[in-house]
MARDRENPA-820975 format. One record per residue (C-alpha): residue number from 1; x, y, z. Coordinates in Angstrom, 2 decimals. Example, Ala and Ser with C-alpha at 12.3 -4.5 7.8 and 13.67 -1.06 7.14 Angstrom:
<atoms>
(1, (12.30, -4.50, 7.80))
(2, (13.67, -1.06, 7.14))
</atoms>
This chain:
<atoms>
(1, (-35.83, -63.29, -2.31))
(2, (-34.30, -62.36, 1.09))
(3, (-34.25, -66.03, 1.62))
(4, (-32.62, -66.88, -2.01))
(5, (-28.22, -67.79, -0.52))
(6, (-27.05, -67.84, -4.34))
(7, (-28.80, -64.76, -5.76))
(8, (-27.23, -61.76, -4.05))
(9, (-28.76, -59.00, -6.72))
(10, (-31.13, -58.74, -9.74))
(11, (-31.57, -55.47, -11.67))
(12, (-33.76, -55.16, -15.17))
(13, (-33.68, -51.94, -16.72))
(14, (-34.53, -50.28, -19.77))
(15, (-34.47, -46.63, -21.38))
(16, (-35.53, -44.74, -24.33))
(17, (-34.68, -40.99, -25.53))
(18, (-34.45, -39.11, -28.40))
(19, (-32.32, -35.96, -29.35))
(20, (-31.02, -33.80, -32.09))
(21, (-27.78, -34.08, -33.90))
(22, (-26.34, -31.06, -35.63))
(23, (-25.45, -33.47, -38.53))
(24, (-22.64, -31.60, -39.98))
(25, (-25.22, -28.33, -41.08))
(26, (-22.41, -26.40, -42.47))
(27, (-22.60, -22.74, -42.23))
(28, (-24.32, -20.65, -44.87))
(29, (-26.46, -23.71, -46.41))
(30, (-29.71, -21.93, -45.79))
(31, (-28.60, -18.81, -47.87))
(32, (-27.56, -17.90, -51.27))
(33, (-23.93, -17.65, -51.49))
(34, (-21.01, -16.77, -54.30))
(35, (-17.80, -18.22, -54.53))
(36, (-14.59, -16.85, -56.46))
(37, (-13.79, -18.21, -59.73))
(38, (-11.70, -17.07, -62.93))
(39, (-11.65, -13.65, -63.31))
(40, (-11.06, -11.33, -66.32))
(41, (-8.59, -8.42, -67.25))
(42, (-9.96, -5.23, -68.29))
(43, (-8.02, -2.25, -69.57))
(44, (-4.67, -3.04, -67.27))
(45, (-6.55, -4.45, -64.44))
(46, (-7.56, -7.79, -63.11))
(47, (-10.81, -8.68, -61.69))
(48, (-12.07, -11.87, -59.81))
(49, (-15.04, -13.48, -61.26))
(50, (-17.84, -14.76, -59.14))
(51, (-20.10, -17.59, -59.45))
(52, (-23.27, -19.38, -57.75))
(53, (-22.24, -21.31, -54.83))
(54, (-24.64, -24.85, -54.03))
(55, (-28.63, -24.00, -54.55))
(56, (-29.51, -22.98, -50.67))
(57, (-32.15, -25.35, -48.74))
(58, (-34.06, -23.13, -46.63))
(59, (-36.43, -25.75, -44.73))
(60, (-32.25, -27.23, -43.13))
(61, (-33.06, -28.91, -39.72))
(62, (-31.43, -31.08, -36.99))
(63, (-31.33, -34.76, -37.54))
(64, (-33.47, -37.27, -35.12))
(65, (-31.96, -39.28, -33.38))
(66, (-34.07, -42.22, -31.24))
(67, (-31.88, -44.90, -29.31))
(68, (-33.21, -46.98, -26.78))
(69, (-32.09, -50.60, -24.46))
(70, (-33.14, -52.99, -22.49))
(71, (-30.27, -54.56, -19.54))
(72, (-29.92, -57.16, -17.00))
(73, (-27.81, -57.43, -13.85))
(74, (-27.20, -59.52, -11.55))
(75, (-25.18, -60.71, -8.86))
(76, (-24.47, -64.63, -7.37))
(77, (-22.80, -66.65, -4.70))
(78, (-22.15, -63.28, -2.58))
(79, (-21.87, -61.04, -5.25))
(80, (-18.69, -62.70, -6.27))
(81, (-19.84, -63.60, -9.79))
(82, (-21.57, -60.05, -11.02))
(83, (-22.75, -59.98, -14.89))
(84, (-24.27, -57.23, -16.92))
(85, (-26.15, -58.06, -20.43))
(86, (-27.69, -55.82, -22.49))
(87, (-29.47, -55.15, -25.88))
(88, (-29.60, -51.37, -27.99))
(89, (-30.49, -50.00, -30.68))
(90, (-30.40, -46.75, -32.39))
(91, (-31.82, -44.91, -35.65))
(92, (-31.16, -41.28, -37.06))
(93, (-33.22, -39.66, -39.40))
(94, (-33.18, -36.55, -41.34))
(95, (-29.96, -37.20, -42.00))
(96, (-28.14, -34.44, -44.92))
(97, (-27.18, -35.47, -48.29))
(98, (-27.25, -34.89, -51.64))
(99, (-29.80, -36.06, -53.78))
(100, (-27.63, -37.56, -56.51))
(101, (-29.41, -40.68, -57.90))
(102, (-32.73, -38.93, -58.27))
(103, (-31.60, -35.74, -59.76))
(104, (-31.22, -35.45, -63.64))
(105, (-27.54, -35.32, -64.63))
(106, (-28.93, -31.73, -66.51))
(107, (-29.34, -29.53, -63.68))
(108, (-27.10, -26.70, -64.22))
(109, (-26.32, -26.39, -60.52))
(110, (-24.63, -27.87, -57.27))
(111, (-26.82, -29.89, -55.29))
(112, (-28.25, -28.41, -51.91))
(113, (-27.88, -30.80, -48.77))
(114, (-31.44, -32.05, -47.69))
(115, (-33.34, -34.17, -44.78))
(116, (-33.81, -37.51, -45.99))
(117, (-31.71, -40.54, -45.20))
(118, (-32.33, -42.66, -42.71))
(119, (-29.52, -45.22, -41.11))
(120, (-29.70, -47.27, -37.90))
(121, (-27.56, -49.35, -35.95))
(122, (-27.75, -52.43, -32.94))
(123, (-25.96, -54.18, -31.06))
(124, (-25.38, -56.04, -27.84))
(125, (-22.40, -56.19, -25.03))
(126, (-22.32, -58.24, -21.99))
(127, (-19.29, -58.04, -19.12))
(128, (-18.63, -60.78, -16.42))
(129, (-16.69, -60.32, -13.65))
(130, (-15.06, -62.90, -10.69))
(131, (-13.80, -61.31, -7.35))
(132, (-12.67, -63.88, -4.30))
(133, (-9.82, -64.69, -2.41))
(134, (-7.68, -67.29, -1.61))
(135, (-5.76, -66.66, 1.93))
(136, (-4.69, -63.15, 1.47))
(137, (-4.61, -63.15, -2.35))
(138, (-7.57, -61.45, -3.61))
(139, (-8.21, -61.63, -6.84))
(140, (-10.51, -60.27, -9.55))
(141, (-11.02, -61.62, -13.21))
(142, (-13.36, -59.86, -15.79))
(143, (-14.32, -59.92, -19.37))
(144, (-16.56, -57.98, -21.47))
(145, (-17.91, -58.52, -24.92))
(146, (-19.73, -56.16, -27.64))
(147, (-21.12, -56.37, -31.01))
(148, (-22.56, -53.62, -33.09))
(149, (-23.92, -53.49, -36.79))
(150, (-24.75, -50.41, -38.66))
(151, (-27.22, -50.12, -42.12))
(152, (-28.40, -47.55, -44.48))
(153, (-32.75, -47.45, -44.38))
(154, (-32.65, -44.60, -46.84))
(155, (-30.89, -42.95, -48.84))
(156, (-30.83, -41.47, -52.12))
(157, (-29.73, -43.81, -55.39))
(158, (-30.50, -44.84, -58.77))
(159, (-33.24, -47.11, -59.43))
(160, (-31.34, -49.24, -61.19))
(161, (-29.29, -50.46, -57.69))
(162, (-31.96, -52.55, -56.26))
(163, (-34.40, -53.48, -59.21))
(164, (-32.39, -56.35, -59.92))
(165, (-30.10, -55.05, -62.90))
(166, (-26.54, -55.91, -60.82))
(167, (-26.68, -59.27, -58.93))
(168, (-27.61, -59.29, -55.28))
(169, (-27.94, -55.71, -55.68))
(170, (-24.38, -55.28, -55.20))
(171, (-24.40, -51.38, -56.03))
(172, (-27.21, -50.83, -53.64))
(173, (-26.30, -49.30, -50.08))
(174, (-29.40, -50.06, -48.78))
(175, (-29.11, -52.56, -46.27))
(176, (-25.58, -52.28, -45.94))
(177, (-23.39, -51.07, -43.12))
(178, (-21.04, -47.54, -44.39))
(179, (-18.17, -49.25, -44.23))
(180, (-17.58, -51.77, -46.39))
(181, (-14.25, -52.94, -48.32))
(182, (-14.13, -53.07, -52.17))
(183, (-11.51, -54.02, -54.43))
(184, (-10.89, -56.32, -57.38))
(185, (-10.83, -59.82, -56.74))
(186, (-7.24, -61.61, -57.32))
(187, (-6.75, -64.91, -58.06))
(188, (-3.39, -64.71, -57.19))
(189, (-0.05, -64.71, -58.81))
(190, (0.97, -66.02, -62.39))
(191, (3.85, -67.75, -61.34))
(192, (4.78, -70.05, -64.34))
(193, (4.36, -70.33, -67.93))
(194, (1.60, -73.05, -67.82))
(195, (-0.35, -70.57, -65.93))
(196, (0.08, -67.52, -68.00))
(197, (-0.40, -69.83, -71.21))
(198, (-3.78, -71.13, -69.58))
(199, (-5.26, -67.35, -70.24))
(200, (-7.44, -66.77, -73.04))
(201, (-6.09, -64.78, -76.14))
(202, (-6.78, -61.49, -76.28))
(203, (-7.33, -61.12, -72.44))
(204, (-6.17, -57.26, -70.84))
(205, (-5.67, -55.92, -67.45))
(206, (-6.28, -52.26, -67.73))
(207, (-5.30, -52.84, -71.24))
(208, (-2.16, -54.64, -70.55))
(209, (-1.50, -58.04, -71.39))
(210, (-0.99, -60.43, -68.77))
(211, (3.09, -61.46, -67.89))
(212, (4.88, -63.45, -65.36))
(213, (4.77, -62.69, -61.65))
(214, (2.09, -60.13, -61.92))
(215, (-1.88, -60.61, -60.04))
(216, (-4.26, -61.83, -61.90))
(217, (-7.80, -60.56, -61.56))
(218, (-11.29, -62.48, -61.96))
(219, (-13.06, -61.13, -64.96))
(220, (-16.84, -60.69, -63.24))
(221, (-18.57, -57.71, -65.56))
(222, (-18.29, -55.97, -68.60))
(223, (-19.51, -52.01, -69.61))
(224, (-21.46, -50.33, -67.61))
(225, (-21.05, -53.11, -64.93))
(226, (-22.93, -55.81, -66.82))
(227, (-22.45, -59.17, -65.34))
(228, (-20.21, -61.58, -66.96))
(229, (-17.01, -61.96, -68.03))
(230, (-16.14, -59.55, -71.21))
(231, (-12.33, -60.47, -71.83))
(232, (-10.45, -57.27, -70.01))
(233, (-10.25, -56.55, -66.33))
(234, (-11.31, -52.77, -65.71))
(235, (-12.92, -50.55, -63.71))
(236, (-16.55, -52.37, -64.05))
(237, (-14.77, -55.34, -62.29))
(238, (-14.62, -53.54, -59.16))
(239, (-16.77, -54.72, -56.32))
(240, (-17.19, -55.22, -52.70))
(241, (-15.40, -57.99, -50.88))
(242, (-16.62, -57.30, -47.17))
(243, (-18.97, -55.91, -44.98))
(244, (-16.57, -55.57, -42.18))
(245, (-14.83, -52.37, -42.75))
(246, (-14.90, -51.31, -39.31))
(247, (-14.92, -54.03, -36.44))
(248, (-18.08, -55.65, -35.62))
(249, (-16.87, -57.11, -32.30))
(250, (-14.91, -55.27, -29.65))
(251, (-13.70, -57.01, -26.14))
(252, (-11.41, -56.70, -23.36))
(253, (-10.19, -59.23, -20.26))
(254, (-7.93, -59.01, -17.92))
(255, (-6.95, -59.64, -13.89))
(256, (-5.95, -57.84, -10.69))
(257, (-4.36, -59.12, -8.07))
(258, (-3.44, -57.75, -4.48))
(259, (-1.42, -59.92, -2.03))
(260, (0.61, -58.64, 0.80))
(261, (1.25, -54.91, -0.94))
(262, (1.90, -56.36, -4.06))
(263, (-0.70, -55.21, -6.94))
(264, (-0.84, -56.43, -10.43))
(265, (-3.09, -55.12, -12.98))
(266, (-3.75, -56.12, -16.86))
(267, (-5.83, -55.66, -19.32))
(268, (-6.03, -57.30, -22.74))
(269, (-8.46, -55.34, -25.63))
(270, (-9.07, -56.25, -29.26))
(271, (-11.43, -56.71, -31.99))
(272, (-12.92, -59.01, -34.08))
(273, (-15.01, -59.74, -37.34))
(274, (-13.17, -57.01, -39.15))
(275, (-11.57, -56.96, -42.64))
(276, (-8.85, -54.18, -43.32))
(277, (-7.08, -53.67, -46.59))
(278, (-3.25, -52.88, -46.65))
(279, (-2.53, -49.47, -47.60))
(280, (-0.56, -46.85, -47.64))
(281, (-1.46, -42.87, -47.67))
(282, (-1.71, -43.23, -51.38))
(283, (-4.83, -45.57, -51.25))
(284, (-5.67, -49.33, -51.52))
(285, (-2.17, -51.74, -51.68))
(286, (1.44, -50.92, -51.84))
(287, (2.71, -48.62, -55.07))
(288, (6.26, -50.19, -55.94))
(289, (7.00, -45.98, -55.94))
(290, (5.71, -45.94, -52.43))
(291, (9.13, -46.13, -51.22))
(292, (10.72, -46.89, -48.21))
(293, (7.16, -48.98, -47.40))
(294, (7.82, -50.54, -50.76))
(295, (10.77, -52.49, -48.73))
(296, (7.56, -54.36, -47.39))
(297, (8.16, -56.92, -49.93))
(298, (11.56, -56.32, -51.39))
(299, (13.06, -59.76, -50.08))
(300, (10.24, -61.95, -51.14))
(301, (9.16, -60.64, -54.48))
(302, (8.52, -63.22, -57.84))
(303, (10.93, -63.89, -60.17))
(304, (12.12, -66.56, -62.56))
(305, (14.23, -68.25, -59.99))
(306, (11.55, -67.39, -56.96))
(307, (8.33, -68.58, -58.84))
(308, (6.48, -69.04, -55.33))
(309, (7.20, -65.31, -54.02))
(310, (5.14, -64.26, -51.82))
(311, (4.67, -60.59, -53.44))
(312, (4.46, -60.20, -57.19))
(313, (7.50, -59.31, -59.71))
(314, (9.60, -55.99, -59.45))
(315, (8.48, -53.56, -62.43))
(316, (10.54, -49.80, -61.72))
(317, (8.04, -47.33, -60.59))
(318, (4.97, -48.77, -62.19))
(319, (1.57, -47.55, -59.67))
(320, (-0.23, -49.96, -61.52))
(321, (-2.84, -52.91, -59.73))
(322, (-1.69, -55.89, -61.25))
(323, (1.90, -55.03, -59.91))
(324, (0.25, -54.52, -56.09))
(325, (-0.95, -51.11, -56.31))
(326, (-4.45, -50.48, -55.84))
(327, (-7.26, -52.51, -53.63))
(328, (-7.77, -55.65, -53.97))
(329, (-8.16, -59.18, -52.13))
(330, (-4.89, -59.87, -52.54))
(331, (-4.53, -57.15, -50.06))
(332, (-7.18, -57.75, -48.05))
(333, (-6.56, -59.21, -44.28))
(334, (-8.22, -60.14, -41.69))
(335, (-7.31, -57.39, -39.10))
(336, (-8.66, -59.07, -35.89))
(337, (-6.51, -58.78, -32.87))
(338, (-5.53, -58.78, -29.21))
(339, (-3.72, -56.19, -27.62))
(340, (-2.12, -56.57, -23.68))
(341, (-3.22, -52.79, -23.48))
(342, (-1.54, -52.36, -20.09))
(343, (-0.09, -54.15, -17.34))
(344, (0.76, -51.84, -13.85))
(345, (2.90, -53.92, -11.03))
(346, (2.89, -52.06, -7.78))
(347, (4.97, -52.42, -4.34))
(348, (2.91, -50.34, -1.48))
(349, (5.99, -50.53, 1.33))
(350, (4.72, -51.57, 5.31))
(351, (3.32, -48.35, 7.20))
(352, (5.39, -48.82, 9.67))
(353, (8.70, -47.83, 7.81))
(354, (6.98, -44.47, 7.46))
(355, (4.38, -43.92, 9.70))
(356, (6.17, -41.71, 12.35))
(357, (6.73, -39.20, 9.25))
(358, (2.82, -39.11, 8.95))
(359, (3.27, -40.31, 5.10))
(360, (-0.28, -42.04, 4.53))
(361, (1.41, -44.54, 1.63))
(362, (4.45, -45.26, -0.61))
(363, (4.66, -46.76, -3.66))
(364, (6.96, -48.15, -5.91))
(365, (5.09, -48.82, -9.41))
(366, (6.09, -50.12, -12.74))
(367, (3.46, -49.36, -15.99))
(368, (3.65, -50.83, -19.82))
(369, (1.21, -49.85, -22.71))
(370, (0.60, -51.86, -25.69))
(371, (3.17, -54.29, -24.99))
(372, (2.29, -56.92, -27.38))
(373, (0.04, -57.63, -30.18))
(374, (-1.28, -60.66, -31.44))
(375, (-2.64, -60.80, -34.86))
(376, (-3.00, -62.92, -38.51))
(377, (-2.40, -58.93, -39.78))
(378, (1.59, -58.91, -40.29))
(379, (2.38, -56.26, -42.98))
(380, (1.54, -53.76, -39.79))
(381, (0.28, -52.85, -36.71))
(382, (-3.34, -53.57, -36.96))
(383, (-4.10, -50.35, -35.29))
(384, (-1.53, -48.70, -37.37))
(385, (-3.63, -46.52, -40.11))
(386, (-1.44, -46.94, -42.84))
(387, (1.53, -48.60, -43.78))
(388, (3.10, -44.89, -43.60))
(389, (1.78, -43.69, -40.85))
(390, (2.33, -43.60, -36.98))
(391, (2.64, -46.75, -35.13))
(392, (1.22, -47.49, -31.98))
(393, (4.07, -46.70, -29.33))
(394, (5.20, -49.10, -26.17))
(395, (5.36, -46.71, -23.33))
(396, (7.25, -47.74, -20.19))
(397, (6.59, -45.89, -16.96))
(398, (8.01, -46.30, -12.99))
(399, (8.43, -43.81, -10.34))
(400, (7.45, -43.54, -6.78))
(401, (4.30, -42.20, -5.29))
(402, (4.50, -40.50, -1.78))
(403, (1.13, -39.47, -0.37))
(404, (1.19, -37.59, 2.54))
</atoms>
């Protein structure tokens, strides 16, 4: 291969290991324990009461975990085009948790935490890089890509959540990643009086008739979650609307450049296949009492005059779904974006301005974070937690750097 001009390097590499994970083991678990409760008064006294704490597991270990991958690297035309690709995967077992679905509803105690469930996850990232030069500009490009995917193998629920009573298993966590997105699914907003006459008599949201400028919900189960539509939008019409709760794909790109003491760095980051539902620290949606946030919507909101609002009618205080509080797909966005992370311009002045001071460089430098997002996610930064909470800040940084 000594011969070979175009291939300049050629790794393939693989590893496997396995090691414990302390799995949240809380202290005490092992042990009986007593916790305070309500007390009693005797004579002119008061005394605390005490009471069983969770049934102790004596036989608590680590979890397991096993990960292994498999890579390839190599370089071409000089080692100016250099690529990395690689495959994972990893599984934990043991894992603690409750045994709720299997337990009968009679026990007269708290669950213990056990060993049982099983979850795994896999994945694959690849980068690419470009370095070369044209005259005295030297350049570099690069790019890297990952995907990941998580699933429960075991854990502990009723039988009833995968022998086919709920379509597609829908209850079921088996299979499924941890974080997944539920809500009720809207159809959108009644905006005139065709539409709201178009519902079927007797038809409730959370026992509330259906009026002008409010979401309507699809009716998809009745009690105890049976499938079908029963006439009244409740709790059993919850569901799942993505898989995607966390993002599936991460990536980055970006440049540097050097050309006469001039330096320019960037780097771009952001995410993909990921579904997010607006929210604020009060849960799913935006509560019309969730004020200031509530001024999210307050100069595009439906009313008789504004039938094609974007956000539904005004209604006081009300924390109610059907007025926008609460999760649903109305709410739910796809929260995929890209991010110029950072971007650092640098000046590195000629030696021989300071070279009789015995100064070994000087720089002038100029540094931006999170400068600019781009994203289909507009009711917030889509890195933002909450509609109420911190922001990512732009930070702006210059100075000058004397080494000696």
């Amino acid at each position: 291969m000594k011969q070979t001009t175009w291939l300049s390097n050629l790794k393939v590499r693989g590893s496997y290991g396995t090691t414990g994970s302390d799995n949240d083991i809380g202290a005490w678990k092992w042990n009986n324990t007593y916790n305070k409760t309500t007390g009693f008064v005797f004579g002119d006294s008061y005394y605390d009461g005490l009471q069983p704490g969770s049934m102790p597991n004596s036989d608590l270990t680590w979890a397991t975990v096993k990960m292994w991958n498999m890579g390839l690297d190599y370089g071409l035309l000089r080692n100016r085009l250099r690529c990395e690709f690689e495959v994972w995967g990893k599984k934990e077992s043991d894992i603690l948790g409750t045994r709720i679905g299997s337990t009968p509803s009679t026990l007269g105690a708290s669950l213990p935490s056990v060993n049982y469930a099983k979850r795994s996850w896999n994945g694959a990232e690849m980068s690419v890089t470009w370095s070369d030069h044209v005259g005295e500009l030297k350049y570099e490009i690069y790019g890297n890509l990952g995907y990941a995917k998580d699933q429960w193998d075991v854990i502990d629920q009723a039988d009833s959540y995968t022998d086919g009573t709920y379509t597609d298993n829908w209850r079921s966590a088996i299979g499924k990643p941890n974080d997944r997105v539920g809500g009720y699914i809207s159809e959108g907003i009644i905006r005139t009086q065709e539409q709201l006459d178009a519902i079927p008599d007797g038809f409730t949201q959370f026992g509330r008739e259906p009026m002008l400028g409010v979401l309507l919900f699809k009716d998809i189960r009745g009690d105890n979650y049976s499938e079908g539509a029963d006439g009244k939008i409740d709790g059993n019409d919850w569901t799942y609307l993505s898989d995607n709760g966390i993002p599936r794909i991460n990536f980055g790109f970006g440049f540097n450049l050097n050309w006469r003491g001039f330096t320019v760095n960037t780097h771009f980051q952001g995410v993909g296949a990921y579904d997010r539902m607006v929210s604020t620290r009060n849960g799913g949606g935006v509560f019309q009492v969730d004020r200031p946030y509530f001024e999210l919507w307050a100069s595009d909101y439906w009313t008789p005059e504004t039938p094609n609002a974007k956000y539904p009618r005004i209604n006081g205080g009300w924390m109610q779904p059907e007025f926008g509080g609460g999760s649903s797909s109305y709410w739910m966005k796809n929260g995929s974006f890209v991010r110029l992370k950072n971007l650092n311009i640098a000046y590195s002045l000629p030696k021989r301005w300071y070279q009789t001071l015995k100064i070994e460089d000087v720089q002038l430098y100029f540094n931006g974070t999170n400068l600019f997002v781009i994203s289909a996610f507009k009711e917030y930064d889509p890195e933002q937690a909450t509609l109420d909470s911190y922001p990512l800040m732009k930070t702006f940084t210059g100075g000058l750097s004397i080494n000696f």
